[in-house]
Structures are given as structure tokens and as C-alpha cells.
N, C-alpha and C positions, 0 to 999 in steps of 0.2 A: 504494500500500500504506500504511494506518494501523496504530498501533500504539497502542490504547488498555490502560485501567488502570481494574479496577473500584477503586483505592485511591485514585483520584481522583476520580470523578464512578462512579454507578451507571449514567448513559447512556451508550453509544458514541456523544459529540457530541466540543464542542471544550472541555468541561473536564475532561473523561476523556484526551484525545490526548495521550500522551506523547511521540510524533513519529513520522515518513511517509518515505515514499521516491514520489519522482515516476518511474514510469516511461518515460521521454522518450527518441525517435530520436535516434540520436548526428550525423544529417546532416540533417536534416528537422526541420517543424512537426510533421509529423505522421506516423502509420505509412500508409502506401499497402497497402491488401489490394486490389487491383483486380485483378489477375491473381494467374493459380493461384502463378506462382515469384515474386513480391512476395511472396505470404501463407506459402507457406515461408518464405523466408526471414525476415519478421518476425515468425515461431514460433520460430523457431531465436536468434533476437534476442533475445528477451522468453523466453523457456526457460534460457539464459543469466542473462540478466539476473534470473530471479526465484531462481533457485539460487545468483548471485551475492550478492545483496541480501538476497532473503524469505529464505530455507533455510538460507542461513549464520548469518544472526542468531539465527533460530528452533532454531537447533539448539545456538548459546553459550547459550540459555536454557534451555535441555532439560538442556545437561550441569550446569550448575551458574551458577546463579539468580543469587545475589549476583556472582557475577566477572561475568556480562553487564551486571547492571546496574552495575558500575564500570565497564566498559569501554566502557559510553556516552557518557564525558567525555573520552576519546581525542577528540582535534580530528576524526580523518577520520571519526569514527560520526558522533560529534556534532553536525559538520555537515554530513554527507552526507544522515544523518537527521532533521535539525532536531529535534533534541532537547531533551525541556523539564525542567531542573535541577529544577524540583520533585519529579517522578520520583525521580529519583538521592536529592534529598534525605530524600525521605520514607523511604527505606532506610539511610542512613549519615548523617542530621542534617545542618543548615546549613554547619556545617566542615568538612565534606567536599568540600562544590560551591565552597566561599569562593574557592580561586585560581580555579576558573573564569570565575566569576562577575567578578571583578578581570581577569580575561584579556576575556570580553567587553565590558564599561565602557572596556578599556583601545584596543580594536579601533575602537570608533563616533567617528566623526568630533564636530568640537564643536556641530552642531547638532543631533546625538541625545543628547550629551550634558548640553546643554542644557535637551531636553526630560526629560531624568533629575532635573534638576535643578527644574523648572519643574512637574513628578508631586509630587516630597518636597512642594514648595506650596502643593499645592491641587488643580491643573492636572488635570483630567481629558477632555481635548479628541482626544487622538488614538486612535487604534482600540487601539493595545496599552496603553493606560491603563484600558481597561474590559474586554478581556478578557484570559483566562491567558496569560501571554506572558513569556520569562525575563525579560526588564527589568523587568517589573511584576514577579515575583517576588523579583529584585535588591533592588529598594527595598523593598517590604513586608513585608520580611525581613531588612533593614539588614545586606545581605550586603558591602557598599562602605562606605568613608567619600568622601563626595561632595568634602570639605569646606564652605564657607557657600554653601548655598545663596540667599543673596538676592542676591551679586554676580553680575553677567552679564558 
């Protein structure tokens, strides 16, 4: 499941995605439909699962627009859903996401933080330095103070 945003991009690609739910077997790579009582039961699975996930979300957004999108920055949506701050931001401005944003910088180990450091730069070598991705929005938005970036 994807959750795009025409206030991002006019296409349903990856600069429109605001964030996804992967629907994945709790015991498995995969779902098994090969027999009839498999595919029951992984209806019964995935019917759960999408009233858990799709229908609950889609329905905080139904009752009231602005409280879903705060309630994106909650840790369990936000990362259940891989959620992207630019979203939230674009609704409530930069100082709204800023502790989050400090909560993630603060989570990445020092060689992601290094490459945080290594973007302020120059540095555009790694896949989320070229596209929409919170980190890249972290920095392009001087949502952190990194401190000096020339020391490693």
C-alpha cells in the first residue's frame, strides 16, 4: 500500500510518496495460495491486515485531515509507515517536524551520520542524496545543527 500526495509531485511516483505499508506474512517469505484452506486463510490474513493498516488510517483522514497528518510523527505510524517529514511539513512548516527530524539524526549510527555530514559538502554519491528521502530533506532544510562539518 502507497500513500501519495498531489502537494508533492503531480505523479503517483517516488516524489509524490508520502509513505507505504508493506504487506508481508508474519511466518513466511511469502503468502502460499496453493491450496483452497492456504488461500482462506491468507484472505483472512490480508483482510485483517488491510483494515488494520489501509482503513484505519484512511478513515483518521476522513474524520479530520490535519490531526492524521500530525499523527504521522507518532514513532509507531511513522515508522510503520515510512513516513516522509516533508509531508507533515508542508502542513505545519519546518518547526513542527524539527524534534523529529533531531530524533532521526539522533537514531543513525556514525557512518550515516557521517554521510549527513559528507551531503552539507558536496557529497552526492548515495541513492538518498539524489532522491526525496527524510535525510535529504533534514539537510536541505537545515532542520539539525550538524555542527562542523569538515571534521570527520
Amino acid at each position: 500500500m502507497a500513500i501519495w500526495s498531489k502537494k508533492l509531485d503531480k505523479t503517483s511516483d517516488n516524489k509524490s510518496r508520502v509513505g507505504g505499508y508493506s504487506f508481508q506474512h508474519p511466518k513466511h517469505y511469502y503468502y502460499d495460495i496453493s491450496t483452497e484452506s492456504n488461500l482462506s486463510e491468507i484472505m483472512e490474513l490480508l483482510a485483517t491486515d488491510i483494515n488494520k493498516y489501509a482503513i484505519t488510517l484512511t478513515d483518521k483522514f476522513e474524520d479530520d485531515f490535519l490531526e492524521a497528518v500530525k499523527s504521522l510523527l507518532d514513532d509507531e505510524i511513522f515508522d510503520r509507515y515510512d513516513i516522509r517529514l516533508e509531508y507533515v511539513a508542508l502542513h505545519f512548516g519546518n518547526e513542527f517536524v524539527r524534534d523529529k527530524a533531531k530524533k532521526i539524526y539522533d537514531s543513525l549510527n556514525d557512518t550515516w551520520q557521517q554521510q549527513m555530514k559528507d551531503y552539507k559538502e558536496g557529497d552526492r554519491s548515495k541513492q538518498w542524496m539524489l532522491n526525496p528521502s527524510n535525510l535529504r530533506y533534514i539537510m536541505d532544510n537545515n532542520l539539525i545543527d550538524i555542527g562542523n562539518c569538515s571534521e570527520t
